[in-house]
C-alpha positions as CSV (number, residue, x, y, z in Angstrom):
1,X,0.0,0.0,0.0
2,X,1.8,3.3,-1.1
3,X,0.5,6.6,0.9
4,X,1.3,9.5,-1.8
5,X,1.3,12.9,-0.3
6,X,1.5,14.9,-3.1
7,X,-1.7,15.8,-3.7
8,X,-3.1,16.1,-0.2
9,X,-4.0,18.5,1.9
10,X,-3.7,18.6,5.6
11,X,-7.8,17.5,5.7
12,X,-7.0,14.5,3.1
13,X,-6.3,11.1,5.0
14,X,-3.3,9.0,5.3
15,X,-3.9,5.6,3.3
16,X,-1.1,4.4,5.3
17,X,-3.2,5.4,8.3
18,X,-6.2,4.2,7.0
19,X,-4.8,0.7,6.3
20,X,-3.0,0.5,9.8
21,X,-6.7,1.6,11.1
22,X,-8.2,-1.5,9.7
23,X,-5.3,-3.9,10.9
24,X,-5.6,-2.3,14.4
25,X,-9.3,-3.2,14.6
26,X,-9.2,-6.5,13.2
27,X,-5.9,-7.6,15.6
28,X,-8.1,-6.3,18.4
29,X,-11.1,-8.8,17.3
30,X,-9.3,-11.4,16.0
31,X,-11.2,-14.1,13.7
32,X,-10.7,-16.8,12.4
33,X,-11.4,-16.8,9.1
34,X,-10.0,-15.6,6.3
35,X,-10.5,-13.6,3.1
36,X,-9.0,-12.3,0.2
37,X,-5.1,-12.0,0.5
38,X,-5.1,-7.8,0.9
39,X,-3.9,-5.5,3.7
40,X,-7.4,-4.2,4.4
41,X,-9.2,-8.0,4.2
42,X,-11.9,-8.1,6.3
43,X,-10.6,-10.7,8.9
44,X,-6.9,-11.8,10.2
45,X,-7.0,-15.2,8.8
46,X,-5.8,-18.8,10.2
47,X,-3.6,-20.3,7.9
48,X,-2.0,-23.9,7.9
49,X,0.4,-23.3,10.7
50,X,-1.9,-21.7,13.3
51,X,-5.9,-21.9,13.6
52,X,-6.1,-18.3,15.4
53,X,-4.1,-15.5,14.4
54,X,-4.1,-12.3,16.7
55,X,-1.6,-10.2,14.5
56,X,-1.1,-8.8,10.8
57,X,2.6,-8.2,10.9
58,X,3.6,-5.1,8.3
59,X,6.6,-3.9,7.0
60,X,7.2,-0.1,6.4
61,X,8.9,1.8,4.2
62,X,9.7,5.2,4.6
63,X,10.3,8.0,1.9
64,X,13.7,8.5,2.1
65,X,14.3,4.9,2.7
66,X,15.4,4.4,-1.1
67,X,13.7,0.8,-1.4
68,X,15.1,-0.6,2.1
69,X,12.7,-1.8,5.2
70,X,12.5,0.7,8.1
71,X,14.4,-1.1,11.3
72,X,14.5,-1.1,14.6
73,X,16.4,-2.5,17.4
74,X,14.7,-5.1,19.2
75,X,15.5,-4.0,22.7
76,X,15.2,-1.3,24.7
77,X,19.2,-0.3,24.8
78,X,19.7,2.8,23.3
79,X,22.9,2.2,22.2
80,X,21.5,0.1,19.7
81,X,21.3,1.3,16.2
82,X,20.7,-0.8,13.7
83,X,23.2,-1.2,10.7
84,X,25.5,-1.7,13.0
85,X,27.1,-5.4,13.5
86,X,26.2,-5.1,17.5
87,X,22.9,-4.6,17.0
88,X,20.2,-7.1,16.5
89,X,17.5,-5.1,15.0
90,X,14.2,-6.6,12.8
91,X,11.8,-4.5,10.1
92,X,8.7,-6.6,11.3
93,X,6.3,-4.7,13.3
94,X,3.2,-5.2,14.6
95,X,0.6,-2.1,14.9
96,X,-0.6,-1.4,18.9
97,X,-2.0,2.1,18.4
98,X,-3.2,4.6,16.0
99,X,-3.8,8.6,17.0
100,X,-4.4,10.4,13.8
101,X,-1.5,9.7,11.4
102,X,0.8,8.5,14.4
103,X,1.1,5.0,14.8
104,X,2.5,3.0,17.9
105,X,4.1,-0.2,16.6
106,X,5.7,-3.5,18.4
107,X,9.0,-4.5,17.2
108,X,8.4,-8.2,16.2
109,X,12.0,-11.0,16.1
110,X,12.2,-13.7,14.9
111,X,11.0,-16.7,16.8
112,X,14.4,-18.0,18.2
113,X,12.4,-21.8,18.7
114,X,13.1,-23.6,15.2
115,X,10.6,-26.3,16.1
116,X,7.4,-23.4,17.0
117,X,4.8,-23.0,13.8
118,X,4.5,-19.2,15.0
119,X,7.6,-17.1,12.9
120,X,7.4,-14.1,15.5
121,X,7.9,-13.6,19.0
122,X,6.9,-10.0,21.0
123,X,9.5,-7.5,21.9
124,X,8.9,-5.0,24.4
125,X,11.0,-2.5,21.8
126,X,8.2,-0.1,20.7
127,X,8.2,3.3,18.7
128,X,6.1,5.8,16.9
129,X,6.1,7.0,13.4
130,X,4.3,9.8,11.8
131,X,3.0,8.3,9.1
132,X,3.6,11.2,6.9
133,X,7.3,9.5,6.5
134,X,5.8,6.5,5.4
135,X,5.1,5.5,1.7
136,X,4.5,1.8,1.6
137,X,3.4,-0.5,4.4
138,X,3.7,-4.3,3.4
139,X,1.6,-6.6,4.8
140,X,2.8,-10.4,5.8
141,X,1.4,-13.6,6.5
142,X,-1.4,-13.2,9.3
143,X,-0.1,-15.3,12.4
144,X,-0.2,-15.9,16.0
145,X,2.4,-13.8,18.5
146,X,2.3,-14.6,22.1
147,X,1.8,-12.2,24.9
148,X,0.7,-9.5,22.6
């Protein structure tokens, strides 16, 4: 989904917002079924590794970003910064809260358990983006993430 400012005015909505709006709603009442394969399907789906799914992890991509995923560090050390070989940082977020066209995400990691069905695990590494920095949000596979 590409958000593309140019001909907007401040009144004009944010479809990056809009889409995150949807996600938001439908993580908070998960379901069980499943739709068409979108960003903005109706339902988070269950798919053939969980039966429940309770998140619809995204991707962003910021305007200056020059094609690459916007990352973060997935703790809380503020020494962190990603691109550097220290760091362990991941571009997979999950969306906790939307005010306007700021949105609250959840950095997701990889699940470190090889034999789990569930490709995410919960961070408590959080941040906010204006969403006017962002021009594409990808959508993944709908799953399950614990303690979320």
């Amino acid at each position: 989904m590409s958000n593309n400012n140019s001909n907007q005015g401040s009144t004009c909505p944010n479809c990056v917002a809009e889409i995150l709006s949807v996600i938001l709603v439908l993580q908070q009442n998960a379901c069980p079924e499943s739709c068409l394969d979108s960003c903005d399907r109706p339902m988070l789906g269950g798919g053939p590794n969980c039966l429940i799914c309770n998140t619809r992890p995204v991707m962003l991509y910021t305007c200056c970003g020059n094609g690459t995923p916007w990352s973060m560090p997935i703790t809380k050390d503020s020494t962190a910064t990603c691109g550097e070989a220290s760091a362990t940082c991941s571009s997979v977020f999950r969306v906790e809260k939307l005010e306007g066209n700021c949105a609250t995400f959840r950095v997701l990691a990889d699940n470190p358990d090889t034999n789990s069905l569930n490709p995410y695990v919960a961070t408590n590494s959080f941040f906010t983006m204006n969403l006017d920095c962002c021009c594409v949000c990808r959508c993944l596979t709908d799953t399950y993430v614990e303690c979320v």
